[in-house]
C-alpha positions in Angstrom: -8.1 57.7 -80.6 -7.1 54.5 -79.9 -4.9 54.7 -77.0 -7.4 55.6 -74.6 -9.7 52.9 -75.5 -7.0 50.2 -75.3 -6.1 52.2 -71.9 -9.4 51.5 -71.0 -9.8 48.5 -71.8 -6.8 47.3 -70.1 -8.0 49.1 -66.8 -11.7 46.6 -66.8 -9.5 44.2 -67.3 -7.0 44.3 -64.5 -10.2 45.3 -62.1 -12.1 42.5 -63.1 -8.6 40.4 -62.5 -8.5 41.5 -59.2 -11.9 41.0 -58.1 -12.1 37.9 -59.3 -9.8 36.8 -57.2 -10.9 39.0 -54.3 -14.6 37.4 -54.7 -13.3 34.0 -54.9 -11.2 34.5 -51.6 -14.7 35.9 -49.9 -17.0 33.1 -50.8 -14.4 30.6 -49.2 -15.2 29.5 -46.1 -12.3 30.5 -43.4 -11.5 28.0 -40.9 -12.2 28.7 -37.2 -9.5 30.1 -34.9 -9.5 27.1 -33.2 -9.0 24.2 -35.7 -4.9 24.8 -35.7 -5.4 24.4 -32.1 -7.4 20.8 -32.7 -5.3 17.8 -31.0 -6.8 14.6 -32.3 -5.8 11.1 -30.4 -7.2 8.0 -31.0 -10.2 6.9 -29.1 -8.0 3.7 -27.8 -6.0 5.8 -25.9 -9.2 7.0 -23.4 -11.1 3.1 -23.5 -7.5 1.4 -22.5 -6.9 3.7 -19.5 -3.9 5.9 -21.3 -6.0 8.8 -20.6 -8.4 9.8 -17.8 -11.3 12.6 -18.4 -11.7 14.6 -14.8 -14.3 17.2 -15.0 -13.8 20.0 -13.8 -15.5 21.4 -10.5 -15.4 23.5 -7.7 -14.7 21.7 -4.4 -14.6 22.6 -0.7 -10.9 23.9 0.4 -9.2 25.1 3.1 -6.1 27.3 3.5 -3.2 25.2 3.8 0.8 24.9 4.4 2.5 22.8 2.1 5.4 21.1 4.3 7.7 18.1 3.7 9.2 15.6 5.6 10.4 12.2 6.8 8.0 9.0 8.5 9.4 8.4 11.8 8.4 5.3 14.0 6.6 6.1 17.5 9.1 6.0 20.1 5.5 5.2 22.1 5.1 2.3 20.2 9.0 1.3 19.7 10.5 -1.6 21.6 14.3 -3.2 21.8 15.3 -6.6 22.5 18.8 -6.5 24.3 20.2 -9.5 26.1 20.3 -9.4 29.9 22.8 -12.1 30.7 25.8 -12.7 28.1 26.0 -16.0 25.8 26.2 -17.4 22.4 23.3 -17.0 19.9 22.2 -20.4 19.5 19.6 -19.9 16.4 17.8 -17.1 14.6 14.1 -17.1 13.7 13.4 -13.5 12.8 14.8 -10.7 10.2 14.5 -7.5 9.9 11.2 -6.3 8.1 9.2 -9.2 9.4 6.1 -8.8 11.3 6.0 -9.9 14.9 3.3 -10.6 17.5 3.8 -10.3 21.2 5.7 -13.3 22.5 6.9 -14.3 19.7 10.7 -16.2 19.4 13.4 -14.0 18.0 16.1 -15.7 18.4 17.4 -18.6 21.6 20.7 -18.1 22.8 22.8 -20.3 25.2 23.8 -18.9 28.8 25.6 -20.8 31.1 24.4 -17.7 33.6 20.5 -19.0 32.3 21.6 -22.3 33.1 22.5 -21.5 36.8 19.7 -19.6 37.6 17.3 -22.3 36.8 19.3 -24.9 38.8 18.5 -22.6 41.6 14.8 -21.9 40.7 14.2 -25.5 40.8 16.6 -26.2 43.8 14.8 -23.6 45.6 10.8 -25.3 44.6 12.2 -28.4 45.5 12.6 -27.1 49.2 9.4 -25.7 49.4 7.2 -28.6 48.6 9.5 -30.8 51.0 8.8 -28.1 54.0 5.0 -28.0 53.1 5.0 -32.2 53.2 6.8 -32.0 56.5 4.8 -28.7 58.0 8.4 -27.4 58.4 8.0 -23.4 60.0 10.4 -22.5 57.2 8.3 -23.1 54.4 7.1 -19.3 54.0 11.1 -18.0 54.0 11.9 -20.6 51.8 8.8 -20.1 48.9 9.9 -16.5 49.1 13.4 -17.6 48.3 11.7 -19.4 45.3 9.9 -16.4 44.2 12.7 -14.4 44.4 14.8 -17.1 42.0 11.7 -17.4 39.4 11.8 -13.4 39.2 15.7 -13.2 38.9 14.8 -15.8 35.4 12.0 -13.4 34.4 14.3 -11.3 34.4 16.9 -12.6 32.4 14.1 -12.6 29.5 12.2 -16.0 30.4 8.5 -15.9 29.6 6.2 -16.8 32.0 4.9 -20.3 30.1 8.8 -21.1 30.2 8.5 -21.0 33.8 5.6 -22.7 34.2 7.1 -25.6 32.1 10.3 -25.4 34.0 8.6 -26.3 37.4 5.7 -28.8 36.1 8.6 -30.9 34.1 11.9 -30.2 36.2 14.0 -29.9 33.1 16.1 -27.2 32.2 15.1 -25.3 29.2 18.7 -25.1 27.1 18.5 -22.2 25.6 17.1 -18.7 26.4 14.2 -17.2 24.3 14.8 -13.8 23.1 10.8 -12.5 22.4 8.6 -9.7 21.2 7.2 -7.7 23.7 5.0 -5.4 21.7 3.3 -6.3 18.1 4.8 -4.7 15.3 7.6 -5.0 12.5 11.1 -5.9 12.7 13.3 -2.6 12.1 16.3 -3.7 13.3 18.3 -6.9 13.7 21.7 -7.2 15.0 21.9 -10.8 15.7 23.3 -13.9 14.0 24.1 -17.3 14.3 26.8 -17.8 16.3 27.6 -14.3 17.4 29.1 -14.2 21.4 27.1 -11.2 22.7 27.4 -9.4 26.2 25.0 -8.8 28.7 23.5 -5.4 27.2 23.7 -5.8 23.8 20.9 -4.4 21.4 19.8 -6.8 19.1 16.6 -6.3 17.8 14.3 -3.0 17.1 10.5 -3.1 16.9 8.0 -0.9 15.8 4.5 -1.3 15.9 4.1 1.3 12.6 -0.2 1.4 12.9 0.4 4.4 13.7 3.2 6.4 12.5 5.0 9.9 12.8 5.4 12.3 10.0 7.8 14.9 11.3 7.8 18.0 8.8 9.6 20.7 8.9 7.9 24.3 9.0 9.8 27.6 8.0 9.8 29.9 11.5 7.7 32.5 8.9 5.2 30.2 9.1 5.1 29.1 12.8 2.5 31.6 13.5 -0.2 29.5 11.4 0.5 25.9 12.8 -1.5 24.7 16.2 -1.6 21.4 17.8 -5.0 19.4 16.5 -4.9 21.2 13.3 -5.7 18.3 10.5 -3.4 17.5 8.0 -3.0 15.5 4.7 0.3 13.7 3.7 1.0 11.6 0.7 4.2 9.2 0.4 6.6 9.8 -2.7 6.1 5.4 -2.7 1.9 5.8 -2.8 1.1 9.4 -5.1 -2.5 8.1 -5.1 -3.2 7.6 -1.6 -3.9 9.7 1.1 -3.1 9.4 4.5 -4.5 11.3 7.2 -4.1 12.3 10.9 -3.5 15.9 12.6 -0.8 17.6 14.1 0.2 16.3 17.8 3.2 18.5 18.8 5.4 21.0 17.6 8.9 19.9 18.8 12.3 20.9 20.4 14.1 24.1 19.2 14.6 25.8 15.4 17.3 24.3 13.7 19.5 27.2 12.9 20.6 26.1 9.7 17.3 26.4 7.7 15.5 28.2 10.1 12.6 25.8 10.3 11.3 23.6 13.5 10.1 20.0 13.1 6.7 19.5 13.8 5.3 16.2 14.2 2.3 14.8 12.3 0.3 11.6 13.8 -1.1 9.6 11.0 -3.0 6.2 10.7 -1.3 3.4 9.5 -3.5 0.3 9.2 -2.1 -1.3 6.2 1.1 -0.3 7.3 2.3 1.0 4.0 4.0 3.8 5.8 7.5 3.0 6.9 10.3 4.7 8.7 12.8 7.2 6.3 9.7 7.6 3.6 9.4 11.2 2.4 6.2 12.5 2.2 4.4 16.0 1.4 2.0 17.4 3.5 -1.0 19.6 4.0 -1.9 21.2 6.9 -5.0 23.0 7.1 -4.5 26.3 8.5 -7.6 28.3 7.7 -11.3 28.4 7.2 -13.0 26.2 4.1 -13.6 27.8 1.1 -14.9 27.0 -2.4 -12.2 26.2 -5.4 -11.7 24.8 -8.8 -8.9 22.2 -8.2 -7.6 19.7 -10.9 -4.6 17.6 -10.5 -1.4 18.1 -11.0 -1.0 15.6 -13.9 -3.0 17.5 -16.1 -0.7 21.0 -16.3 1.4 20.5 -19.0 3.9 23.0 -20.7 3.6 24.8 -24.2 5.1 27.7 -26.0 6.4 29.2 -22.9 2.7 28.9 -21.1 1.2 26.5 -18.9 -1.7 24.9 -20.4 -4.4 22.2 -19.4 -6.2 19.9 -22.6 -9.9 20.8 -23.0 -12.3 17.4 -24.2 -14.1 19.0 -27.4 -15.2 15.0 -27.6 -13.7 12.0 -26.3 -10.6 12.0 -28.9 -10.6 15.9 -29.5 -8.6 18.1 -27.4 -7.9 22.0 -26.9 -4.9 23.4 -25.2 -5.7 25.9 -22.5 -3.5 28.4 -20.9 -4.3 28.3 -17.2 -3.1 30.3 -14.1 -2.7 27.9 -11.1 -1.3 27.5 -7.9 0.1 24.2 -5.9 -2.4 23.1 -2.4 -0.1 20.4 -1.8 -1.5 16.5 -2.4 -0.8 16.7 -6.1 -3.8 18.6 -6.6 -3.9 22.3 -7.9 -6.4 25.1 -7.3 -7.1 27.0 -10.9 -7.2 31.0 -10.6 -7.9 31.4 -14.0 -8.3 29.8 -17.6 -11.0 27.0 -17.6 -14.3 26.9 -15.7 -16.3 24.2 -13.9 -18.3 22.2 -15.8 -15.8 21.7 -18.7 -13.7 18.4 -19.1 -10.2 17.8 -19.6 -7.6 15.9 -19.6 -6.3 14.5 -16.3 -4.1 11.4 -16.1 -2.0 11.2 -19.7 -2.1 14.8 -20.2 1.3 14.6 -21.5 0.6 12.0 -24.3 -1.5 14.5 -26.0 1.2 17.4 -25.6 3.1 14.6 -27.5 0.6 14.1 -30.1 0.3 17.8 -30.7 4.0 17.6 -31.1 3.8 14.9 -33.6 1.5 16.9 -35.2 3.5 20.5 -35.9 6.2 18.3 -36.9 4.0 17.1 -39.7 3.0 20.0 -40.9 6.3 21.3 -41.0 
């Protein structure tokens, strides 16, 4: 008779065990979903700069072809200095990558050919103010004679105020000026102290880069979808903040049969001349009609578990990772086909510091 109640007994026992434990589990609390998920950084890190909330929004957009390429200087706005009579250069002002204005000395060479010539220039006024003082018939022929020698210096590369020194003082000017003939910057300069040069020689490039070329190159798939005047958006590998604008002036010269792509040239702006020949830059050119998109920028995709994720502001300090479907529009901005929605913030600039504080943070718990 006693086995069943100690049977029995032993049964409440075990069941009241077990729910015990089962009620104690249910009155806990569980923790949200989301809390594991929890990236905390210290509030320094947004009120020094580290990190940069952008909100998130829909913007206007057009259709547009992602193209790269290389900043060329305007052959419409390049000039070269070469010497027209042969000599010695005597000294050197100017260097390459300094700015120039028009008329400006490059370098002075001597010319025993310059030297000549203005013997005869002012052998030749000399004659013409003693036929007009004697009322000499000659005097036309012979200030046509004079003409013809001040042209033959102007030539040569004298200036025109040289000239006009040359007669009012009767002196020989020593040595030739080599000048600027446009405004611009110093691209190339061959010249030194010294140096014998020919009659011919190049010896200085300039560029006047306020307005440069950006030739891209477009895939012939794409050819179809690229029109002269079409606007278009570069940005320089050397400036990833700034955007430079102009439009598409001319699509150029034959395919180039080893990538099957044609170089299309892209006039942009240049005031602050920050653009220089042999940058690389990306490009946008807009191709199609505006439209309405969610773009963020590129900083603020970062990498996790195989997924590409953006960091969602819960608070200023308090981040979530998102997993995000995006595509690249060129200009380090990307439009977001999925995953976050406008009106929520999240991290931009320093996106990866917080992937690295997440990191920190599995590490821990491990």
């Amino acid at each position: 008779m006693t086995r069943p109640w100690l049977f029995a007994l032993c049964v409440l026992s075990c069941v009241a065990a077990g729910c015990g434990r089962k009620a104690g589990s249910a009155d806990e609390s569980p923790e949200p979903a989301v809390a594991s998920d929890e990236i905390h950084v210290p509030g320094s890190a947004l009120r020094s700069g580290e990190l940069v909330l952008e909100l998130v929004e829909a913007r206007p957009l057009a259709d547009t072809l992602v193209v790269t390429g290389e900043v060329n200087a305007s052959p419409t706005r390049t000039a070269h200095v070469s010497t027209r009579v042969s000599g010695t250069i005597q000294t050197l002002t100017i260097v390459a990558g300094a700015r120039v204005r028009a008329g400006d000395v490059l370098a002075t060479m001597y010319s025993s050919e310059f030297l000549a010539a203005e013997g005869d220039f002012l052998l030749a006024h000399e004659r013409v103010e003693h036929a007009r003082a004697s009322g000499s018939p000659d005097t036309a022929t012979l200030a046509g004679i004079a003409n013809s020698s001040r042209r033959r210096l102007e030539f040569m590369g004298a200036d025109a105020s040289d000239l006009d020194r040359l007669h009012q003082s009767h002196e020989s000017i020593p040595y030739l000026p080599l000048r600027s003939p446009i405004d611009g910057v110093v691209t190339e300069a061959e010249a030194a102290t010294g140096r014998q040069v020919a009659a011919g020689t190049d010896l200085f490039g300039i560029s006047n880069l306020s307005s440069v070329w950006a030739v891209v190159d477009v895939y012939e798939r794409d050819l179809g979808r690229v029109r002269v005047g079409q606007s278009a958006i570069a940005i320089a590998n050397a400036f990833p903040d700034r955007e430079f604008r102009g439009h598409v002036a001319s699509l150029e010269g034959a395919m180039k049969a080893a990538t099957r792509t044609l170089p299309v040239r892209i006039e942009l702006p240049n005031p602050d001349l920050l653009l220089r020949p042999g940058m690389f830059v990306n490009a946008r050119v807009v191709t199609g009609e505006v439209r309405s998109a969610v773009l963020v920028s590129e900083s603020a995709l970062q990498e996790m578990g195989g997924q590409k994720v953006v960091f969602v502001a819960r608070d200023d300090s308090t981040f979530v990772p998102r997993a995000v479907q995006v595509r690249s529009v060129g200009g380090n901005l990307l439009e977001v086909l999925g995953g976050i929605e406008p009106g929520e913030r999240i991290v931009g600039r320093g996106a990866f510091l917080v992937k690295s504080q997440a990191s920190k943070s599995e590490l821990g718990e491990e």
